[in-house]
Residue, then its C-alpha position, 0 to 999 in steps of 0.5 A: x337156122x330158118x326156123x330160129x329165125x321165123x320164130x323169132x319173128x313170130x314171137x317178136x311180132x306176138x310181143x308187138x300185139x300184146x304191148x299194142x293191145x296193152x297199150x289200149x286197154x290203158x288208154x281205155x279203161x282208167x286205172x284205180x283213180x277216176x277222175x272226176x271234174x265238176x261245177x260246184x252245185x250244191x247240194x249235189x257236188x260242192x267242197x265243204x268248208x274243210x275241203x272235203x267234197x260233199x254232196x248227193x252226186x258224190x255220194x252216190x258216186x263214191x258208193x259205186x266206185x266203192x264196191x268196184x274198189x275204185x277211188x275218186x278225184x275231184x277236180x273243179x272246173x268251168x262248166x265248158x272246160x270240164x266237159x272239154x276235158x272228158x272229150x279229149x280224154x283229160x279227165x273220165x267223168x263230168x258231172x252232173x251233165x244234162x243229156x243231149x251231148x252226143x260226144x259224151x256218154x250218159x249214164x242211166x242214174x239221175x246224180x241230180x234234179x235242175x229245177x229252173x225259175x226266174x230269180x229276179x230282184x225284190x223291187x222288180x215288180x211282175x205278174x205272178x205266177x210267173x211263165x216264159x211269157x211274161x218274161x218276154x218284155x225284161x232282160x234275162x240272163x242264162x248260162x253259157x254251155x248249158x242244155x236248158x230244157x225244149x221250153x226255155x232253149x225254144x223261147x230264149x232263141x227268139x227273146x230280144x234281150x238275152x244274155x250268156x254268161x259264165x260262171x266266174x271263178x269266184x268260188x261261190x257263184x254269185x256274180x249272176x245274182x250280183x249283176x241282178x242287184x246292180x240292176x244289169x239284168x232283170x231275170x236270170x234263170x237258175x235252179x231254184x233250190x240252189x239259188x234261193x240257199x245262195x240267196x239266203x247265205x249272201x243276204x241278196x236282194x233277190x226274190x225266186x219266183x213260182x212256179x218252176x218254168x222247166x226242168x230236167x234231170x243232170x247225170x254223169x257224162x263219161x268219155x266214150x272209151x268208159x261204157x262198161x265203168x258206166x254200166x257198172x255204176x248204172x248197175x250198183x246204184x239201181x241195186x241199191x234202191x230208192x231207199x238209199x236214194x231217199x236218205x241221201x236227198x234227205x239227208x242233205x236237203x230235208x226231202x225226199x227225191x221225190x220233191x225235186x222230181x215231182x214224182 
């Protein structure tokens, strides 16, 4: 009767283990569905007319997720909330991310290139080329939450006219460009190629000078549990080659990625 007893208990204990250890391999590792949160950014991320997400980061995304016979879900969010969401666990990835967020694990493939220059309005007048410097006398606007390049985080602490906004959620983006036109800032400081579609699309008022005035490349962030999801996708992408790389970059802006990195 002991011995039924003791290996009761051991086998009650063994199935406490499993259930335990089940339990946190769940919490870990995602299940079929990673979900993804995102700031539209095109061309990289961003729901075309019909819902559908498009984009160089999705597409390099869903090929690896693909192969590892995962499936994606998208959810757009504020910058700031999305990259709060991964920490607490919410959702898996942000993306794309500047690195220099230690609570976030950063892949190794580029899902995007942030080329930054002064949009500023057609009637204000400066000297160009422009640099940081002559911005230093007008007032800028940049964006709250974001990890700008050592140059411009190093200038816009010591700028005496410098504001962060956010993102509102009117779908489009345009409320930094609108507040240029109505004359509540001079310069806001934003990727080039995407502010100079925007400003085409929306028929602004606006101007984006030259030459870029930083940059930096954008990758995916996951929660901390995810390295070895991570370090798949590293692998599946690189395997696949600049080539795959390029006709996608193509593909959605009409130039290789060497155009965006200055390679």
């Amino acid at each position: 009767m002991q011995r039924a007893v003791s290996v009761a208990i051991h086998y009650g204990v063994v199935a406490v283990l499993l259930v335990s250890f089940g339990a946190i391999s769940h919490a870990a590792a995602p299940t079929s569905t990673v979900k993804i949160c995102y700031e539209s950014w095109a061309p990289y991320i961003f729901k075309d007319h019909e819902g559908e997400m498009r984009g160089i980061a999705v597409e390099l995304m869903n090929t690896a997720l693909s192969d590892l016979e995962l499936e994606a879900t998208y959810e757009e969010l504020p910058f700031k909330r999305c990259v709060s969401e991964v920490q607490s666990g919410a959702s898996d990835v942000a993306m794309p991310v500047t690195e220099g967020r230690s609570y976030l694990l950063h892949s190794r493939t580029v899902f995007a290139h942030w080329t930054l220059a002064a949009i500023v309005p057609e009637s204000l007048s400066i000297e160009e080329p422009v640099t940081l410097e002559k911005l230093n006398d007008v007032s800028v606007l940049i964006i709250s939450g974001y990890v700008y390049p050592e140059n411009i985080a190093r200038w816009a602490e010591t700028h005496p006219d410098i504001t962060d906004i956010t993102y509102s959620a009117d779908g489009e983006g345009t409320v930094p460009f609108r507040m240029l036109e109505f004359g509540r800032a001079d310069v806001f400081i934003e990727d080039n190629f995407w502010s100079a579609n925007l400003i085409q699309d929306h028929d602004l008022s606006l101007r984006v000078l030259e030459p870029a005035l930083g940059s930096a490349v954008s990758v995916a962030g996951y929660r901390k549990e995810l390295t070895g999801l991570r370090d798949d996708i590293d692998r599946i992408l690189e395997t696949r080659g600049q080539s795959f790389r390029d006709e996608l970059f193509t593909k959605y802006t009409g130039y290789t990625e060497s155009f965006f990195s200055g390679q």
